[in-house]
C-alpha positions in Angstrom: -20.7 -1.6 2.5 -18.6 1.6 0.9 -16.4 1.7 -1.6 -13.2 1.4 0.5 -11.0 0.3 -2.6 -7.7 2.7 -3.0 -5.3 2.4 -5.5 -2.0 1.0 -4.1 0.6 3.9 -3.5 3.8 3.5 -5.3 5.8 2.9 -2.0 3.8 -0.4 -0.8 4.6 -1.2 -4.4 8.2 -1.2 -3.5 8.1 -2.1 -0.5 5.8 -5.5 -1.5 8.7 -6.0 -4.2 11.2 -6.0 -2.2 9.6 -7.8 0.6 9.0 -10.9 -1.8 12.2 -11.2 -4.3 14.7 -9.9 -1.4 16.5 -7.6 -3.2 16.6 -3.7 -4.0 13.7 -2.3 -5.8 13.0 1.0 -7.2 9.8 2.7 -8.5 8.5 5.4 -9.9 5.8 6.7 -12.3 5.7 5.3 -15.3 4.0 4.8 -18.5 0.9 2.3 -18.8 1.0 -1.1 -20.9 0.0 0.3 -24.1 -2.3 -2.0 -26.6 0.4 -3.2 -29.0 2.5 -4.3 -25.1 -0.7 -6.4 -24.1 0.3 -9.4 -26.7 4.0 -10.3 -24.7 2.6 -8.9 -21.0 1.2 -10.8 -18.2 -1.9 -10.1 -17.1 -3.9 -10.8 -13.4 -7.3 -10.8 -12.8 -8.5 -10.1 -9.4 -12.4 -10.6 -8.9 -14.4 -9.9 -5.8 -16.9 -12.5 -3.6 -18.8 -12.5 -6.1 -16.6 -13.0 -9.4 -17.0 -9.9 -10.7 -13.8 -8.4 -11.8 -12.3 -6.0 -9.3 -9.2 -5.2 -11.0 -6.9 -5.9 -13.7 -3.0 -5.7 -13.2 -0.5 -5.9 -16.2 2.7 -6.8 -16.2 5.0 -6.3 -19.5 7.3 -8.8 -20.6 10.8 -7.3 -19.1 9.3 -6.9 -15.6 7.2 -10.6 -15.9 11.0 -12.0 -16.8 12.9 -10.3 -14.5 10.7 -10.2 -11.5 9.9 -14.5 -11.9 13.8 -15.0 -12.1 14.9 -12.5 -9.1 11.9 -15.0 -7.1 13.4 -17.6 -8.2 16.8 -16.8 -7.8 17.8 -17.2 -11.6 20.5 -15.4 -12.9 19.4 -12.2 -15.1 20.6 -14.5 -18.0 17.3 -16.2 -17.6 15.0 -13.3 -17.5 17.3 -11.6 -21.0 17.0 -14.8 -22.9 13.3 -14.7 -21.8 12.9 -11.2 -23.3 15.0 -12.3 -26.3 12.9 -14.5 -27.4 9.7 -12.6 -26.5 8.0 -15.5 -24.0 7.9 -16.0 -20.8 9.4 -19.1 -19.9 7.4 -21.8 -17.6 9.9 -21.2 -14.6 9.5 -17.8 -15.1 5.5 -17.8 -15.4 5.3 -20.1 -12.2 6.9 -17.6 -10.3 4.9 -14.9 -11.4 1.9 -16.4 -10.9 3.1 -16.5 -6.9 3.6 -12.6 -7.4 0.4 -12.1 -8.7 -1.0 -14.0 -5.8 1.4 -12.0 -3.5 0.2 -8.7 -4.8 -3.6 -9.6 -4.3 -2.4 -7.6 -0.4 -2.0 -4.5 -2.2 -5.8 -5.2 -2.6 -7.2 -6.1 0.1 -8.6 -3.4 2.9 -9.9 -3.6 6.1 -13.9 -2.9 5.6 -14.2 -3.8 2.2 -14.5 -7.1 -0.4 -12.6 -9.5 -0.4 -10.5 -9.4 -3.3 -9.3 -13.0 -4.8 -6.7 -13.6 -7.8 -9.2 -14.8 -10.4 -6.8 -15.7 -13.6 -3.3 -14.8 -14.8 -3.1 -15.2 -18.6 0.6 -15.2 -19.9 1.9 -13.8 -23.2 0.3 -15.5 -26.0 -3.0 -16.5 -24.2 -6.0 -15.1 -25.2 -7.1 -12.4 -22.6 -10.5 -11.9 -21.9 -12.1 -8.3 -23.7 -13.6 -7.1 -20.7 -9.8 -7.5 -19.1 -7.9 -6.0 -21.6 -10.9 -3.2 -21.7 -10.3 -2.9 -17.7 -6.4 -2.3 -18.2 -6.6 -0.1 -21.1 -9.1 1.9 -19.4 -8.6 5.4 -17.8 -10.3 6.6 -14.3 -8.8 4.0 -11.2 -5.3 3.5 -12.2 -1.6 3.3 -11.2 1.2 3.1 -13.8 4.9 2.2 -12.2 8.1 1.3 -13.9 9.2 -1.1 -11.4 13.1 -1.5 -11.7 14.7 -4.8 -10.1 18.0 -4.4 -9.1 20.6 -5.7 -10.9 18.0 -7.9 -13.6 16.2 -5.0 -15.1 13.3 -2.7 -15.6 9.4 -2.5 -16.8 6.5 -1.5 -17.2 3.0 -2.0 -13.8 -0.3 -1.3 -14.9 -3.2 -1.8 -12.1 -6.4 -0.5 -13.2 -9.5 -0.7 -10.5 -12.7 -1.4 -11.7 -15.7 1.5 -12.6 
């Protein structure tokens, strides 16, 4: 099988944003997670048929908060006091964990592996080396600021596996 794996482009980004928390979205370039970030983000791990790790995604704090509250239809309150106190609350971190399994699509190409959400680990959670070795990595990557109308902005790291 060939390596059909492409990076998502920063429209079906959007568009998959959009699509899911029904509100506007705007993205563009953006700086990745750096290493001090990785401690408050959220971070998916998306593995292959065979559990080996396909892809890491990273999330920082601001965009976990404010994309779980515009899902769940919180006010922006929700997603500040979140940031505030530099956690992401449970309500929050449910609903994140349905974007992460949401944005597994962005994945997942005709012709190639099947690519499965493996693990979200939330702020404060010990994440795996070889995951926060995949994110920090360069070579396969996107980097988006992903700005959710009307809560608030941050920071999209997807890094593709070597």
């Amino acid at each position: 099988m060939s390596d059909v794996s492409v990076l998502p482009g920063t429209l079906a980004v959007r568009n998959l944003f959009e699509d899911l928390l029904g509100r506007e979205v705007t993205v563009h370039p953006g700086d990745p997670i750096s290493a001090e970030e990785i401690a408050t983000s959220t971070v998916a791990i998306f593995t292959d048929a065979s559990q080996k790790v396909y892809g890491v995604l990273g999330m920082d704090l601001p965009l976990a908060a404010n994309a779980g509250a515009a899902l769940g239809l919180l006010p922006a309150g929700a997603a500040e006091d979140s940031i505030d106190e530099k956690q992401l609350f449970p309500n929050l971190a449910e609903n994140v964990f349905e974007l992460c399994n949401v944005l597994t699509s962005l994945l997942n190409r005709e012709g190639g592996p099947h690519i499965k959400l493996y693990q979200v680990v939330y702020p404060g959670d010990p994440l795996p080396e070889d995951a926060r070795a995949h994110l920090m990595a360069l070579g396969r990557r996107v980097d988006l600021q992903v700005d959710v109308h009307r809560y608030g902005k941050g920071k999209f790291s997807l890094s593709l596996a070597p």
